[in-house]
Backbone as a printed PyTorch tensor [residue, N CA C, xyz], in Angstrom:
tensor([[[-10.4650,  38.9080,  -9.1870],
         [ -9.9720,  38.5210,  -7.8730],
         [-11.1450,  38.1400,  -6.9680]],

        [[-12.2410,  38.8690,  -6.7330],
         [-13.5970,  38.3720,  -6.2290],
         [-13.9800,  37.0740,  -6.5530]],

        [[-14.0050,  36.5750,  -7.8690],
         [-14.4210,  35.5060,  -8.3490],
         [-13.7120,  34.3700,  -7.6130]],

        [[-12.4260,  34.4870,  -7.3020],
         [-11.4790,  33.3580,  -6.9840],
         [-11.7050,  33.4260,  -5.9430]],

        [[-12.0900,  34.5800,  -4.9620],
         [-12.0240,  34.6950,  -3.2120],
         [-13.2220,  33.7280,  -3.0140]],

        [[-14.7390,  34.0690,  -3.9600],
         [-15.7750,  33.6130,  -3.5410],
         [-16.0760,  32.1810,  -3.8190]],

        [[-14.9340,  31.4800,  -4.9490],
         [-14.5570,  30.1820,  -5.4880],
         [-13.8960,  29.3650,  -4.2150]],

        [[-12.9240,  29.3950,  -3.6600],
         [-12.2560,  29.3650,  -2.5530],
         [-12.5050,  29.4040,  -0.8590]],

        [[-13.4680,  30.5740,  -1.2250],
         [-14.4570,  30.4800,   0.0680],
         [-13.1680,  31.4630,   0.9050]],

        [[-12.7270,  32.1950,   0.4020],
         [-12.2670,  32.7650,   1.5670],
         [-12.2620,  33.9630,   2.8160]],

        [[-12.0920,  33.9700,   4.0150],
         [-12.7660,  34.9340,   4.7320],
         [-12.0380,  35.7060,   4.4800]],

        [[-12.3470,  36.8780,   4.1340],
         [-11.9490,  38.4430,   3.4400],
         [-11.4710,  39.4950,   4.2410]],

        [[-12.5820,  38.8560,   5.6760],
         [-12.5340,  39.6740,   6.3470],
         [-11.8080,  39.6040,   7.8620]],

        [[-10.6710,  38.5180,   7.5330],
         [ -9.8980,  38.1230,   8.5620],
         [ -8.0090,  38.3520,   8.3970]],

        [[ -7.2790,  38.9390,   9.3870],
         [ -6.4430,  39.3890,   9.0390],
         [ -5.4980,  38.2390,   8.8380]],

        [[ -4.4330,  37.8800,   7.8450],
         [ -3.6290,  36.6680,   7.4740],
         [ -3.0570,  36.3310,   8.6650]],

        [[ -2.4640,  36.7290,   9.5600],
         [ -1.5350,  35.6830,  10.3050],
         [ -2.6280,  34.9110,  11.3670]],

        [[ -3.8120,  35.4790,  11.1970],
         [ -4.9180,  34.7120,  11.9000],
         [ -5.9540,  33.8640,  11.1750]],

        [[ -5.1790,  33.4570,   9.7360],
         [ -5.6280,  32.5790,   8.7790],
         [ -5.2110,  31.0800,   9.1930]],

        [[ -6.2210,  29.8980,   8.8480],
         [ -5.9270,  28.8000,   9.2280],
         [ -4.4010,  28.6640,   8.0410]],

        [[ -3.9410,  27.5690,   7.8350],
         [ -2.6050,  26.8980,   6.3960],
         [ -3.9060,  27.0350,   5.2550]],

        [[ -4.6130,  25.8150,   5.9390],
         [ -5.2400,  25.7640,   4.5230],
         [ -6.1990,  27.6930,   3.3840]],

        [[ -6.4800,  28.3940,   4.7280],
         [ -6.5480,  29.3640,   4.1200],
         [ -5.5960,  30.6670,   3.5650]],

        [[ -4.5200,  30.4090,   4.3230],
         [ -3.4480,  30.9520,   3.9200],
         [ -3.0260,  30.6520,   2.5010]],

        [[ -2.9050,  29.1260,   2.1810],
         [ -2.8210,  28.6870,   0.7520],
         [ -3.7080,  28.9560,  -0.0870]],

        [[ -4.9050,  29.6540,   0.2460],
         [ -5.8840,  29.9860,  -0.8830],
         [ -5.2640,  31.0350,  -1.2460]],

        [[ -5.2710,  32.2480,  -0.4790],
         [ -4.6250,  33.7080,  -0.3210],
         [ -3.7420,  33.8840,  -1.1630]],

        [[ -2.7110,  32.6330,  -0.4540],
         [ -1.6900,  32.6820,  -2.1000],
         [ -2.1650,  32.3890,  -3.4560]],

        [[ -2.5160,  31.5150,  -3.5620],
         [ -3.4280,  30.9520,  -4.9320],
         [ -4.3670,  32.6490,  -5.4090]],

        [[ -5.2360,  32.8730,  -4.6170],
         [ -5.6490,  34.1110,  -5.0860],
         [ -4.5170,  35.1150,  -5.7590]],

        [[ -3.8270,  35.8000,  -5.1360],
         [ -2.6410,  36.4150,  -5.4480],
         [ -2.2310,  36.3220,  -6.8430]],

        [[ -1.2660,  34.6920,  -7.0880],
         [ -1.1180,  34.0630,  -7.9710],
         [ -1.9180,  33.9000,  -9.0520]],

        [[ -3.4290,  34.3870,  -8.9750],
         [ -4.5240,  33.7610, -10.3440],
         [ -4.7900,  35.2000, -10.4550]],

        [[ -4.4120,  36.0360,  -9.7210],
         [ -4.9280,  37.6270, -10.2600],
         [ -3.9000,  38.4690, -11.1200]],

        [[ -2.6170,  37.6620, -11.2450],
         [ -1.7930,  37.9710, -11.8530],
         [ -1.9920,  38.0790, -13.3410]],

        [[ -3.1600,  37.0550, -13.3840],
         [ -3.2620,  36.6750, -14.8960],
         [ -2.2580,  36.4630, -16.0120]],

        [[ -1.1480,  35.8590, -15.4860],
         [  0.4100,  35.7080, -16.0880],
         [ -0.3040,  34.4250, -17.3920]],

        [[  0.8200,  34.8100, -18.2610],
         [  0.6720,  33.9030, -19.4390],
         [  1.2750,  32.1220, -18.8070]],

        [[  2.6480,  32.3330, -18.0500],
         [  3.2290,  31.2100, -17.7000],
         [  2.6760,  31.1590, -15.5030]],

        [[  1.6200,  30.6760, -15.3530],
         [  1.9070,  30.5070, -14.0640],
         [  2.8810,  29.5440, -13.3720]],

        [[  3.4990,  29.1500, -12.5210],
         [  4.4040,  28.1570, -11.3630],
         [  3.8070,  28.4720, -10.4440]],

        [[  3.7150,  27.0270, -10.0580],
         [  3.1080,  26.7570,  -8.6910],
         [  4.2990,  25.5230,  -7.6740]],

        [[  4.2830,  26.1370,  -6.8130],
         [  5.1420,  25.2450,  -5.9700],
         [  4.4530,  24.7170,  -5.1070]],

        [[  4.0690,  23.0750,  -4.9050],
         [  3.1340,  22.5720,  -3.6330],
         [  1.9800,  23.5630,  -3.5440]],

        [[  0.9530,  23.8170,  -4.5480],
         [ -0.1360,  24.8720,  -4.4990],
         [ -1.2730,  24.5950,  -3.7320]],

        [[ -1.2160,  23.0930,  -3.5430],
         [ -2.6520,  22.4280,  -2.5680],
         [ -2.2290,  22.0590,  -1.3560]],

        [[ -1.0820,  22.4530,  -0.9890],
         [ -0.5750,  22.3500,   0.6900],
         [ -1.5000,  23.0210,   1.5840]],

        [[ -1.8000,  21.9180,   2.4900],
         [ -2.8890,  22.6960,   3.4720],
         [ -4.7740,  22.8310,   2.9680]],

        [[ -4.8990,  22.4480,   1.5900],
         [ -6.1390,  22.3690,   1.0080],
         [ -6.8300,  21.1920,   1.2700]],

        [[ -8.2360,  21.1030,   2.1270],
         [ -9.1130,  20.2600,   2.0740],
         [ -9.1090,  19.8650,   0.7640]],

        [[ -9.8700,  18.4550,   0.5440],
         [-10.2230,  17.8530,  -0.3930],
         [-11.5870,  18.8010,  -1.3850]],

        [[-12.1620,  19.3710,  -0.7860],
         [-13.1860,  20.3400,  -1.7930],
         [-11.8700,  21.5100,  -2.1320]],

        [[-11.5730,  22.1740,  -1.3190],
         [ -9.8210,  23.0100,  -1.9170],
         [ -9.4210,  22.4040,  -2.8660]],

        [[ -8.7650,  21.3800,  -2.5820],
         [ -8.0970,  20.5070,  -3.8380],
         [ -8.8760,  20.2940,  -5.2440]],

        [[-10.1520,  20.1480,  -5.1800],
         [-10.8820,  19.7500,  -6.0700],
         [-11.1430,  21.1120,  -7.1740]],

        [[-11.6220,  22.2400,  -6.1730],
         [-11.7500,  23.7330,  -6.3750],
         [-10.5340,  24.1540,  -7.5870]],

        [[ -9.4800,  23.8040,  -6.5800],
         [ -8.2980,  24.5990,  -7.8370],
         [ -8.1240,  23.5620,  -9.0120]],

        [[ -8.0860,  22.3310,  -8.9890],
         [ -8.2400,  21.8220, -10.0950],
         [ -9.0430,  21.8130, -11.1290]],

        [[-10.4530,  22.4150, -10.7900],
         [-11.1720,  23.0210, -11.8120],
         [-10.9770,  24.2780, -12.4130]],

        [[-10.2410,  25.1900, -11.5270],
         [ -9.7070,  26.3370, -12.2160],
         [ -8.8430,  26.3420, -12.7260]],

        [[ -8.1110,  25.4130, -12.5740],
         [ -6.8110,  25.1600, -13.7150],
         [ -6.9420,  24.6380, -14.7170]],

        [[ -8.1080,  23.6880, -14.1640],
         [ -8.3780,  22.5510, -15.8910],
         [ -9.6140,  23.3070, -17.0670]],

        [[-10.2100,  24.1910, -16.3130],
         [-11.3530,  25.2140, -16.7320],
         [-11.1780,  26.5660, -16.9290]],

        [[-10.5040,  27.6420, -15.9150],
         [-10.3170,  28.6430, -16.4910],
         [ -8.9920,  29.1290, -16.6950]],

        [[ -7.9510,  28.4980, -16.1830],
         [ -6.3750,  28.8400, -17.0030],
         [ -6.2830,  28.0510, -18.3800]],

        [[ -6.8130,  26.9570, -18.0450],
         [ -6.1910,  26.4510, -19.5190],
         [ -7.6120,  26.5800, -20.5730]],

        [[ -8.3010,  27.2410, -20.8320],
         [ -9.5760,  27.4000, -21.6530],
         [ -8.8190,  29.0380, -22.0610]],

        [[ -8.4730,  29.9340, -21.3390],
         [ -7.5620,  31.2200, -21.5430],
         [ -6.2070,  30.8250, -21.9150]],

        [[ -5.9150,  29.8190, -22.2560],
         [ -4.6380,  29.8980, -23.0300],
         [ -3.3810,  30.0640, -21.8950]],

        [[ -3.2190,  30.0940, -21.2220],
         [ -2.0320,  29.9570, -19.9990],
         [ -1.8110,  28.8400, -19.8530]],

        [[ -0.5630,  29.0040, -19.7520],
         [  0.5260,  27.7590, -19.1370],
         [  0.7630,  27.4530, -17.8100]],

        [[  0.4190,  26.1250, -17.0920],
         [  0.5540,  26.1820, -15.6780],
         [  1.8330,  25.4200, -15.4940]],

        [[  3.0820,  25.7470, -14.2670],
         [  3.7750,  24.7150, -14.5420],
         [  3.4900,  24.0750, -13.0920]],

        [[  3.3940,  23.1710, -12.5310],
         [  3.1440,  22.6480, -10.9640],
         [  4.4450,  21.9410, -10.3060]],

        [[  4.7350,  21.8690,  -9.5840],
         [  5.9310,  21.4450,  -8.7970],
         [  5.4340,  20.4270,  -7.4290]],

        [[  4.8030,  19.3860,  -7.3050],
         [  3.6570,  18.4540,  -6.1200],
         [  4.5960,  17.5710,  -6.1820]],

        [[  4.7330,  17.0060,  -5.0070],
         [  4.3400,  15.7610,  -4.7510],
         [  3.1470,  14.6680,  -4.7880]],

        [[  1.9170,  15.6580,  -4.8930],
         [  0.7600,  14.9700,  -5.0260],
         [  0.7540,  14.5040,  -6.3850]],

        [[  1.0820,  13.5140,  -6.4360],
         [  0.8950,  12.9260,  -7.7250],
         [ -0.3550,  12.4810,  -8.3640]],

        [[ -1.3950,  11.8250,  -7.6510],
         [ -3.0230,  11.6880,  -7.9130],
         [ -3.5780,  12.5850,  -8.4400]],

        [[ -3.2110,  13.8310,  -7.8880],
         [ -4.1130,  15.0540,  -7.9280],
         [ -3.3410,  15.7620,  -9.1380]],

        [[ -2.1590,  15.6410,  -9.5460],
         [ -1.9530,  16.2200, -10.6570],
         [ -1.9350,  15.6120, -11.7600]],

        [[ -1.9580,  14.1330, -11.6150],
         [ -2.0780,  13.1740, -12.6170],
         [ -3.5850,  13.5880, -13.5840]],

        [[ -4.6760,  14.6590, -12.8640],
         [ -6.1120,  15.0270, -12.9690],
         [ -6.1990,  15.6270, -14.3950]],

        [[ -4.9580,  16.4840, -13.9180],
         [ -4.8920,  17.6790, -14.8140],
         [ -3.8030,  18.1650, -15.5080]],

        [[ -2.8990,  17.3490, -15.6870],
         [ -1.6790,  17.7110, -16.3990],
         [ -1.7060,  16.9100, -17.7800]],

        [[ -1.0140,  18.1370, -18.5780],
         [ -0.5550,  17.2740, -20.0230],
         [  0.4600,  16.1180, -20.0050]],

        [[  1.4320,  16.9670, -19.7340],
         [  3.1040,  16.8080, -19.6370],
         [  3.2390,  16.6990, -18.0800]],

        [[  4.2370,  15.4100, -17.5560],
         [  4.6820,  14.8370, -16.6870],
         [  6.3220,  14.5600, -16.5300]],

        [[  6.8830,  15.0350, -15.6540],
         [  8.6050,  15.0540, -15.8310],
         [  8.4100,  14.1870, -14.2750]],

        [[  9.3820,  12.9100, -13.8870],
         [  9.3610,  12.6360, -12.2750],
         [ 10.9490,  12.8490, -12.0820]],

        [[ 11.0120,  13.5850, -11.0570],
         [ 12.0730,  13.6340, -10.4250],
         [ 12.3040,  12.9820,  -8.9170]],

        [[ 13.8930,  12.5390,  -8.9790],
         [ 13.9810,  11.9900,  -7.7220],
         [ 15.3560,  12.4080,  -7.3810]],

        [[ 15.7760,  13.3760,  -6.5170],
         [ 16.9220,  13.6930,  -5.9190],
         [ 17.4320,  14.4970,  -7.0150]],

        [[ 16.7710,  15.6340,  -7.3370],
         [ 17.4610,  16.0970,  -8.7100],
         [ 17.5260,  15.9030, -10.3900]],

        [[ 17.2180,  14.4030, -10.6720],
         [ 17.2650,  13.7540, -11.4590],
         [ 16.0750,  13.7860, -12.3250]],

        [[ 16.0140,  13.7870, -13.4690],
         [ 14.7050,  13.7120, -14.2630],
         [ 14.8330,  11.6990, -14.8480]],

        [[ 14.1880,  11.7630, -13.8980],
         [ 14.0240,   9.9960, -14.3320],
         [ 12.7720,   9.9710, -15.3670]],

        [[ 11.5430,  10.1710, -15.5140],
         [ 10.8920,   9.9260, -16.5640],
         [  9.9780,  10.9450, -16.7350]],

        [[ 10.0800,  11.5210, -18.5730],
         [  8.9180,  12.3590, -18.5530],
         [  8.8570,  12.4080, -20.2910]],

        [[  6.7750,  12.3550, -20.0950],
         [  6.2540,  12.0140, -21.6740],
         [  5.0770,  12.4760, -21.1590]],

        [[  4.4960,  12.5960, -22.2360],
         [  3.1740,  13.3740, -22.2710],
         [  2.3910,  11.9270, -21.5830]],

        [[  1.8050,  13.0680, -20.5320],
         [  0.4700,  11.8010, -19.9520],
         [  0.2780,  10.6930, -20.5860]],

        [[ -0.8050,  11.1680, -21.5300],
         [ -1.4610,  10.1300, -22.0760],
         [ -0.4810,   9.2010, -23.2270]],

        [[  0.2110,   9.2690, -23.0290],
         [  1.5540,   8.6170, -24.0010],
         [  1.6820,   7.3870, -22.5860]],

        [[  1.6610,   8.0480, -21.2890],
         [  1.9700,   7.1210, -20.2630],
         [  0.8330,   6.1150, -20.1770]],

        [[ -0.2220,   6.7850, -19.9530],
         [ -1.0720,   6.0200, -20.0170],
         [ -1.5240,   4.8490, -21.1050]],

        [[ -1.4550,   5.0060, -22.2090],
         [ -1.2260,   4.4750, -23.1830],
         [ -0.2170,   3.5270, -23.3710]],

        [[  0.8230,   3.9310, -23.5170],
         [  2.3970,   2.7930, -23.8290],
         [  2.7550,   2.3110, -23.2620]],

        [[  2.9390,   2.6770, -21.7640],
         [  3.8920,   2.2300, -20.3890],
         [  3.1400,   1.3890, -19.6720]],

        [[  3.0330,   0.0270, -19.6690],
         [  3.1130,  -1.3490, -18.4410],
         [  3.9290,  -1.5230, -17.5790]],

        [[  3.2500,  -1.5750, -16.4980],
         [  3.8980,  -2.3350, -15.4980],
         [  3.9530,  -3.9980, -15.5770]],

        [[  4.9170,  -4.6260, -15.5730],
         [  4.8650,  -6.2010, -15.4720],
         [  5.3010,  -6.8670, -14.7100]],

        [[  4.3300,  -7.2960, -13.6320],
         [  4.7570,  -8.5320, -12.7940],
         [  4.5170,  -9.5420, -12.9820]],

        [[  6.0920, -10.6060, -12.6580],
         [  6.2380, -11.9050, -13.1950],
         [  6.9020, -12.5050, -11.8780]],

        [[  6.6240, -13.7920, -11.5190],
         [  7.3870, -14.8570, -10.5150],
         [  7.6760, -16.2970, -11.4280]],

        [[  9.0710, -16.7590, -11.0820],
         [  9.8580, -17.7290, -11.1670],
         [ 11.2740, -17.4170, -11.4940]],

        [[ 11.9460, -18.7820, -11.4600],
         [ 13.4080, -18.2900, -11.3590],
         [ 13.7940, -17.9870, -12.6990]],

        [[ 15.4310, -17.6920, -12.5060],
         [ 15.7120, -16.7020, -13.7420],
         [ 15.2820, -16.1710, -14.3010]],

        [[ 14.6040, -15.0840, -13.8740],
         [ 13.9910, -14.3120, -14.8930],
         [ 15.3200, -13.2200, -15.2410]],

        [[ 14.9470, -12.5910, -16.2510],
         [ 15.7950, -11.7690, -17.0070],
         [ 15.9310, -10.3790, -16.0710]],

        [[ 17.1130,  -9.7650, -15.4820],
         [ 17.0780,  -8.8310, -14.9200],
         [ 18.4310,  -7.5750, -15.4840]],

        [[ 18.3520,  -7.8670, -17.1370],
         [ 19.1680,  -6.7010, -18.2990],
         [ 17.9210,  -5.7710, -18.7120]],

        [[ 18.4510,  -4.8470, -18.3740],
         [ 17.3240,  -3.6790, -19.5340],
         [ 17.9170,  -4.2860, -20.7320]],

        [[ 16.2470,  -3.9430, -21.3770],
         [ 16.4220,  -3.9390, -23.5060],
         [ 15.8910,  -2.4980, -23.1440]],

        [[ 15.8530,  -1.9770, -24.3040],
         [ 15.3150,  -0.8480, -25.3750],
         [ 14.6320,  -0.3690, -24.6470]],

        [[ 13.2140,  -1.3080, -24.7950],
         [ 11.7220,  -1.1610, -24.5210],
         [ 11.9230,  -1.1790, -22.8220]],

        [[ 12.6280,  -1.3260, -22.1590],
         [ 12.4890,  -1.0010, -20.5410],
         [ 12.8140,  -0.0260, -19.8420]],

        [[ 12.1440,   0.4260, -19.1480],
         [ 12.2710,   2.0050, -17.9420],
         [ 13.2520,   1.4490, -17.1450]],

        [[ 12.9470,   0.3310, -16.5720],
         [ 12.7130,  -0.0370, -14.9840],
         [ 12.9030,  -1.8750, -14.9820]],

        [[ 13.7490,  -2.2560, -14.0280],
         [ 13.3850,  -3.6390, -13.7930],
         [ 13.8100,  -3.8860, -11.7380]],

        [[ 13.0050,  -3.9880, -11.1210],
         [ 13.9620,  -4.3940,  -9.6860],
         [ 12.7550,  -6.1100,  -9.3730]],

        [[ 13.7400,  -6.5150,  -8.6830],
         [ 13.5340,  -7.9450,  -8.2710],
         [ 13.8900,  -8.3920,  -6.8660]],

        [[ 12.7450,  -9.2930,  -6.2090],
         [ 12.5540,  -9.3290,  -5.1640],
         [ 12.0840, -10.7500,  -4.8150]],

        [[ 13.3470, -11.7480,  -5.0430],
         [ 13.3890, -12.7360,  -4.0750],
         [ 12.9900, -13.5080,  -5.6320]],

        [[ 12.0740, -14.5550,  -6.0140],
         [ 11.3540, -15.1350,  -7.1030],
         [ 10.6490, -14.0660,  -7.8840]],

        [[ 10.1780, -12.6190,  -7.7810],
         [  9.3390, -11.8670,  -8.4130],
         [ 10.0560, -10.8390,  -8.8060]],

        [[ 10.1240, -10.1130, -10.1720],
         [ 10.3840,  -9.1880, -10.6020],
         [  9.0860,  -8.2810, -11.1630]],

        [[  9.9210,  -7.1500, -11.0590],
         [  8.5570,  -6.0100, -11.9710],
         [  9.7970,  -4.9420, -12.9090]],

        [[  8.6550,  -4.7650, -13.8920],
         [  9.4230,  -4.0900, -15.2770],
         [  8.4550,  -3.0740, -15.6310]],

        [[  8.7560,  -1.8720, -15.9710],
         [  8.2780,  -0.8060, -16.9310],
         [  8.6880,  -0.6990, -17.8240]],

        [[  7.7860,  -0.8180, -18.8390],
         [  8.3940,  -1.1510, -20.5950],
         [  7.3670,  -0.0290, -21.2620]],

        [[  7.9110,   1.0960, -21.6240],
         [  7.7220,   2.3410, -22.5830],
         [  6.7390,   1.6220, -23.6490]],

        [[  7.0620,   0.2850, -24.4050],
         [  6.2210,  -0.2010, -25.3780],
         [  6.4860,  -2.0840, -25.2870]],

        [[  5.9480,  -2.3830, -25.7280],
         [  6.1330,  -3.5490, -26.6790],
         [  5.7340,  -4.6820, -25.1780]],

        [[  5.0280,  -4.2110, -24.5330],
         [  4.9910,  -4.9000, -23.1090],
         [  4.2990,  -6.6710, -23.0360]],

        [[  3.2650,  -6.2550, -24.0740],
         [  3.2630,  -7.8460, -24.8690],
         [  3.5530,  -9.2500, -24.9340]],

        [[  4.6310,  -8.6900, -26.1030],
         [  5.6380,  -8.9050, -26.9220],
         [  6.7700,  -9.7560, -25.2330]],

        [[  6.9920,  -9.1250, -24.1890],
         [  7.5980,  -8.7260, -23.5790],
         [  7.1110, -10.1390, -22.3090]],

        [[  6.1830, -10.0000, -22.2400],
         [  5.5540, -10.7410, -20.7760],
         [  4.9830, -12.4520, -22.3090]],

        [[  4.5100, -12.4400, -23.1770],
         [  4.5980, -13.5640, -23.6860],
         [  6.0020, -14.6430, -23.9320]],

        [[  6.7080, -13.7680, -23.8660],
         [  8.5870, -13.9970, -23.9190],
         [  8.9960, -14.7750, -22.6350]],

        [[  8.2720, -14.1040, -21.1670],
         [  8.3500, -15.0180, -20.1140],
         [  7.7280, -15.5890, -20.0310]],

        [[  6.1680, -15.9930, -20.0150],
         [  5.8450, -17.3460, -20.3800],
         [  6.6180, -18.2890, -21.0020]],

        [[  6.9140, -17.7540, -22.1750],
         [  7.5890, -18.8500, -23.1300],
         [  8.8660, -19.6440, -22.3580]],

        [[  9.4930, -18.7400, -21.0800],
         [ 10.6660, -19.4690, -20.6180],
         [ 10.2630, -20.0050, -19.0050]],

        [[  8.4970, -19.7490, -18.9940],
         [  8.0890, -20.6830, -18.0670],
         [  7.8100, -19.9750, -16.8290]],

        [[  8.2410, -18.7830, -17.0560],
         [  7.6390, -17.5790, -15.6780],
         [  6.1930, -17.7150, -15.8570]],

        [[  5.4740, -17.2100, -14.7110],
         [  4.3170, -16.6590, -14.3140],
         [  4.0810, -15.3310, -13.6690]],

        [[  3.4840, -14.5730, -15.1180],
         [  3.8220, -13.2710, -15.5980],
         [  1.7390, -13.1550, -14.7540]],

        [[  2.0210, -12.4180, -13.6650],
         [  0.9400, -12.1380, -12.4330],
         [ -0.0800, -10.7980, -13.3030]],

        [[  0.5100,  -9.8100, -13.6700],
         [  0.1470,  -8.8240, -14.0530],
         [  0.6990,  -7.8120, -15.2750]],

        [[ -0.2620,  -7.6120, -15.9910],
         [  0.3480,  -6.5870, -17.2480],
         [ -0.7340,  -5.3410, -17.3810]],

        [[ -0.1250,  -4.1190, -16.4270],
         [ -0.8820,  -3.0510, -16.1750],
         [ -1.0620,  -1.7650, -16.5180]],

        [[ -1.3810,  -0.6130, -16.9750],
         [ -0.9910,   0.5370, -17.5120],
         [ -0.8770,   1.2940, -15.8030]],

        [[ -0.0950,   2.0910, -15.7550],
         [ -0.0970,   2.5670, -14.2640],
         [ -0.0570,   3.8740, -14.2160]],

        [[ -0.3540,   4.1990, -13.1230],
         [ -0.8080,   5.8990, -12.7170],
         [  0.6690,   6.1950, -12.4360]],

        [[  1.1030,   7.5440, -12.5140],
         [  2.1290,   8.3050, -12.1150],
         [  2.5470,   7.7360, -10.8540]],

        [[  2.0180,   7.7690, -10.0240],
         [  2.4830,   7.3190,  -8.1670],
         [  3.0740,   6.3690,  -8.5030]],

        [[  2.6630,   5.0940,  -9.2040],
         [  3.0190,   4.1370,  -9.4200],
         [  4.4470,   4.0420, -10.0430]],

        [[  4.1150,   4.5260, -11.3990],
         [  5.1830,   4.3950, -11.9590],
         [  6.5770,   4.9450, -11.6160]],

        [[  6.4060,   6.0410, -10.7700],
         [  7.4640,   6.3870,  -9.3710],
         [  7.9690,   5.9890,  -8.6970]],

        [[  7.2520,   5.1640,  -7.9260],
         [  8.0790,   4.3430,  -7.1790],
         [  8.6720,   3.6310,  -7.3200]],

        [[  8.1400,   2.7660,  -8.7070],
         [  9.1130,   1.5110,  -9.3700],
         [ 10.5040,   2.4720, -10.0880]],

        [[ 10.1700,   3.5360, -10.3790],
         [ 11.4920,   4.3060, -11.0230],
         [ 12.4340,   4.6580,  -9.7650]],

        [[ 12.2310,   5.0340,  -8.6810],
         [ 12.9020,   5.3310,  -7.5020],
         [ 13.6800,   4.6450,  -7.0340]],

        [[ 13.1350,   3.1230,  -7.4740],
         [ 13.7220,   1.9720,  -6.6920],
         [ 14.9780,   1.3300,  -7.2320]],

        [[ 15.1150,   1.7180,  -8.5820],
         [ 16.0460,   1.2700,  -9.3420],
         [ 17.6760,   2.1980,  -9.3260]],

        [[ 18.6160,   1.5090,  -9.7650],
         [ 20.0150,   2.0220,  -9.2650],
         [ 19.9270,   3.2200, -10.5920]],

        [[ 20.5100,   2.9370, -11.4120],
         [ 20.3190,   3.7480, -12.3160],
         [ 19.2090,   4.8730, -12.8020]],

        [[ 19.9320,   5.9430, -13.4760],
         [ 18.4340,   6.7840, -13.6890],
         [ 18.1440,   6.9370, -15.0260]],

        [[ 16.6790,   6.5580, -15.6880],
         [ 16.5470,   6.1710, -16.6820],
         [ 16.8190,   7.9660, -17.8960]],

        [[ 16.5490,   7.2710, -18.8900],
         [ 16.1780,   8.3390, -19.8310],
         [ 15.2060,   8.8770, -20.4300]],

        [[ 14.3820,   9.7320, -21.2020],
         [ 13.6680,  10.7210, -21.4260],
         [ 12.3990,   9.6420, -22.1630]],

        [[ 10.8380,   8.9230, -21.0450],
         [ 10.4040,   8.6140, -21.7820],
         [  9.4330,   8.9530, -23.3110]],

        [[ 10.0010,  10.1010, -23.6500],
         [  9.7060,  10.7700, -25.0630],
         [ 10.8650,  10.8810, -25.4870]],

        [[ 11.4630,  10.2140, -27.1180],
         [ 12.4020,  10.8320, -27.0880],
         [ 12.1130,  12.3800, -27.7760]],

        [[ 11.1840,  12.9260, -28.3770],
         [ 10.9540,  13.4310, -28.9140],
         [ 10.6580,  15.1210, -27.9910]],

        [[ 10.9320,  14.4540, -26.6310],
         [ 10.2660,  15.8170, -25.4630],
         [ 11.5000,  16.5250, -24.8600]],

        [[ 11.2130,  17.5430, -24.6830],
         [ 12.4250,  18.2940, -24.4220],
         [ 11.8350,  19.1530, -23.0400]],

        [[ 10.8080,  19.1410, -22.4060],
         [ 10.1140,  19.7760, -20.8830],
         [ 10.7010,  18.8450, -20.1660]],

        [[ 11.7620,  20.0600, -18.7660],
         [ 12.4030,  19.1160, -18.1820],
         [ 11.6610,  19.9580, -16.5330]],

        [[  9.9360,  19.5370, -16.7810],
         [  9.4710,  19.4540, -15.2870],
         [  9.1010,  18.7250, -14.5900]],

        [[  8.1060,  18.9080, -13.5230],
         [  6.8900,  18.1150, -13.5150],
         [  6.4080,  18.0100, -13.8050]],

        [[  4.9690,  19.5010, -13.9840],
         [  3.8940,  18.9220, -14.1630],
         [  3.9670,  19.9470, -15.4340]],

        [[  3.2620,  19.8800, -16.9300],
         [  3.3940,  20.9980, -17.5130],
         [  2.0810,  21.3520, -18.4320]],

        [[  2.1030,  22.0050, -19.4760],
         [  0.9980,  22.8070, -19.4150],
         [ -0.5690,  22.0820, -19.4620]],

        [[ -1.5220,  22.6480, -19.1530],
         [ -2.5950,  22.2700, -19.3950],
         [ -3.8710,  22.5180, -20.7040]],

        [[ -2.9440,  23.3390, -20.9480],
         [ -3.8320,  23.9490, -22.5300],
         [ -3.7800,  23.2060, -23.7380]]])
């Protein structure tokens, strides 16, 4: 528990309701890491954390929970900051588990594709998360074959702007925007969180 107070920087010697947020949220975090639980949850854990805060607990999560074998599960909105340190990624929007695959599966497989001209194709296939369209320009998230996919509109004469691998934030918002809510981009994954373990 020392280790984390003096990691954190926190004054020890000040009574809590006369703690700033951001030190109040260490306090908890302390609490929480002295537990030494096999499964930690964290709900919004960097609320109120400066950017050295923020940075701080992400090294203790990515360094000494998950090097000890614990499971973190995180619950953020900060998507940047957990994009740092997470395996497993679930996004939710209003309840809904719209997309979740192991990180680097995202990083890896999933394009974003922006294309302008008319008719473009606005049916999901297979290979698509996501399609919304805006005036002459559409954008698509395609799980795989993204390629395959944006050479196809060329071929019918679009001008296909961008073919991108995208960060979590990203790929959120284009999932948010769409009517429908997609399905499990793993089919093979069965973690129905956010953020999940780091080990």
């Amino acid at each position: 528990m020392a280790k984390y107070a003096r990691t954190f920087e926190i004054p020890m010697d000040r009574p809590f309701a006369k703690l700033s947020l951001g030190n109040r949220t260490k306090v908890c975090l302390l609490l929480a890491l002295a537990q030494q639980a096999d499964l930690l949850i964290l709900d919004e854990p960097t609320s109120g954390l400066d950017p050295v805060g923020v940075d701080e607990f992400q090294r203790v999560v990515a360094e000494d929970l998950a090097s000890e074998g614990h499971t973190v599960l995180i619950s953020s909105h900060q998507l940047a900051d957990i994009e740092r340190i997470a395996d497993w990624v679930g996004l939710i929007d209003h309840g809904g588990l719209l997309l979740e695959a192991r990180l680097d599966d995202i990083k890896s497989q999933f394009r974003l594709i922006t294309a302008a001209g008319t008719a473009l194709p606005h049916a999901k296939t297979a290979d698509m998360v996501s399609v919304s369209a805006n005036g002459d320009f559409c954008k698509y998230v395609l799980r795989q074959n993204a390629e395959d996919f944006a050479a196809g509109l060329r071929s019918q004469g679009a001008t296909v702007t961008d073919v991108t691998p995208s960060a979590c934030a990203k790929f959120f918002l284009e999932l948010v925007r769409k009517e429908d809510s997609c399905i499990s981009g793993n089919a093979g994954a069965t973690t129905a969180s956010f953020s999940l373990p780091v080990s």
